[in-house]
Each structure stands twice: as C-alpha cells, then as structure tokens.
C-alpha positions as CSV (number, residue, x, y, z in Angstrom):
1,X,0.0,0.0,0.0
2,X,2.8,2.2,1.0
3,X,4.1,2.4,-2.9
4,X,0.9,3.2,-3.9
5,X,0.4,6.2,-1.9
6,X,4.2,7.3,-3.1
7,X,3.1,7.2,-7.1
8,X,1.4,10.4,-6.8
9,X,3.5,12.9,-8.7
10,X,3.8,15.5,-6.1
11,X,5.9,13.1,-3.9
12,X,8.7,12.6,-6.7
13,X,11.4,15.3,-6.9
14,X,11.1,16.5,-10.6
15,X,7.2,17.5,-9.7
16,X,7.9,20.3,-6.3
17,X,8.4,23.1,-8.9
18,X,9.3,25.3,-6.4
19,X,11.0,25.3,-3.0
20,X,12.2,26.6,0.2
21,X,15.7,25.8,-0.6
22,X,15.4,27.6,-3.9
23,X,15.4,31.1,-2.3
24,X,13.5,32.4,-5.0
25,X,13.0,36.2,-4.2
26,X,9.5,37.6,-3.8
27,X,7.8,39.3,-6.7
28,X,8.8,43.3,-7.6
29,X,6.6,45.7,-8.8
30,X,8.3,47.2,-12.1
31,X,11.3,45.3,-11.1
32,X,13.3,42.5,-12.3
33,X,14.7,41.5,-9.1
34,X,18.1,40.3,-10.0
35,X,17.5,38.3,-12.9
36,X,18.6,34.9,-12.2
37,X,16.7,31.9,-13.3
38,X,16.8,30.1,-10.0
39,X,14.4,26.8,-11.5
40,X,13.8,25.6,-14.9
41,X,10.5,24.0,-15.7
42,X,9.8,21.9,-19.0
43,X,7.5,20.3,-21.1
44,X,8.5,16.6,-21.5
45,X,6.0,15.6,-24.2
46,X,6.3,18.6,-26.3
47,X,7.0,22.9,-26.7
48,X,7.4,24.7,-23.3
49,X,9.9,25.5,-21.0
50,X,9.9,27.8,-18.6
51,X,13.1,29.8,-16.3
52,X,11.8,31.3,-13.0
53,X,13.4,34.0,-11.1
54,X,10.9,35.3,-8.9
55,X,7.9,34.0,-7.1
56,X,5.1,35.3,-4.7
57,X,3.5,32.2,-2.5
58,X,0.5,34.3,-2.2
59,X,-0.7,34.6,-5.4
60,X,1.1,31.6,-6.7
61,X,2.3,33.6,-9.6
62,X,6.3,33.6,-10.9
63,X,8.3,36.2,-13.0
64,X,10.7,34.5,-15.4
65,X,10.9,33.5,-19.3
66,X,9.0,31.4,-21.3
67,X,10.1,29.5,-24.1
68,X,7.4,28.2,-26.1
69,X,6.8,29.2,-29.8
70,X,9.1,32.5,-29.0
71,X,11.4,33.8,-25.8
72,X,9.7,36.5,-23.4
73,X,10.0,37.7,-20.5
74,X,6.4,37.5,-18.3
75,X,4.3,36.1,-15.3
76,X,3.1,32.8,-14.5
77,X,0.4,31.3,-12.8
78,X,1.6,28.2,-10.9
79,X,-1.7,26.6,-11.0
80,X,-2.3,26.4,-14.7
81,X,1.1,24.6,-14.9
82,X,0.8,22.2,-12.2
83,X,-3.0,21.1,-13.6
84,X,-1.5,20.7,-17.1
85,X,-1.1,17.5,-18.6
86,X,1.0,16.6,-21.9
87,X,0.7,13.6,-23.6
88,X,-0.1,10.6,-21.9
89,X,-1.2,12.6,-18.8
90,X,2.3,13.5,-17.6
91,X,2.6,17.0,-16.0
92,X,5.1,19.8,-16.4
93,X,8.8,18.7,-14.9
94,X,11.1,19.9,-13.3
95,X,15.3,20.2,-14.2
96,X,16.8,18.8,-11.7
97,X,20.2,19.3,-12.7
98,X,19.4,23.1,-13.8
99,X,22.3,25.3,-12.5
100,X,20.7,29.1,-11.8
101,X,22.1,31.3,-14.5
102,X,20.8,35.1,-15.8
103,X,17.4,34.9,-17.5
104,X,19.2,37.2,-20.4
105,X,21.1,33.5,-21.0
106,X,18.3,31.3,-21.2
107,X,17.0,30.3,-24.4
C-alpha cells in the first residue's frame, strides 16, 4: 500500500516546482529582481519550458521566461502549470540538474 500512496506525482522530486531551498526572491513591482533563473521547468511531451526567477506564494504567480513558440519575458500562474497535462497525462517537470544562471542567458 505504501508504494501506492508514493506514485502520486507531487511526492517525486522532478514535480515540487518550487521550493524553500530555492530562495526564489519575492515578486517586484516594475522590477526585475536580479535576474537569475533560480528553477527551470519543461514540457516533457512537447514545446514549453519555462526559467523562473521570482515567485510570490501568495498569489502563486512567478516572473521569469517562457520558451514556447518564441522567448519572453512574463508572469506565471503556478496553478495552470501544475493542472497541465501533456501527452499521456504526464505533467510539467522539473530540471533537476538546472544550475541558476541570468534569465538574459536562457533560451
């Protein structure tokens, strides 16, 4: 029973988007904080990926780039990623391995 309950998504690594040890600075008004994608987020069933630098818990919205069709800059709401699901039901993943760089570097 025990593996069953761990098969949710939300209990593996690659699906806690965003967390505590991230230190992901809180949302500026008119600001870009200081720029650095601190989480990378990706589509793994087709176009989307997705650099975060800032996030407010709050709202559950981010500030960072999106990568889709074209590159820009924007907000996002949490919730509409983590409901979405690609092919075959997966959800959005995380990078695990992402290393935090400037959002001016990430295409």
């Amino acid at each position: 029973m025990a593996d069953l309950e761990c098969s949710t998504f939300q209990r593996r690594p690659c699906y806690r988007y965003i967390r505590e040890s991230d230190k992901m600075p809180p949302m500026a008004e008119g600001d870009d904080g200081d720029g650095i994608a601190r989480v990378k987020l990706f589509n793994p069933t087709g176009a989307g990926t997705w650099y975060l630098g800032e996030y407010d818990p709050e709202t559950r919205r981010a500030f960072g780039v999106a990568v889709i069709q074209e590159r820009e800059y924007g907000y996002v709401d949490m919730a509409e990623l983590v409901a979405f699901r690609g092919q075959f039901g997966l959800p959005i993943e995380r990078d695990l391995y992402w290393t935090p760089r400037p959002l001016e570097e990430c295409r």
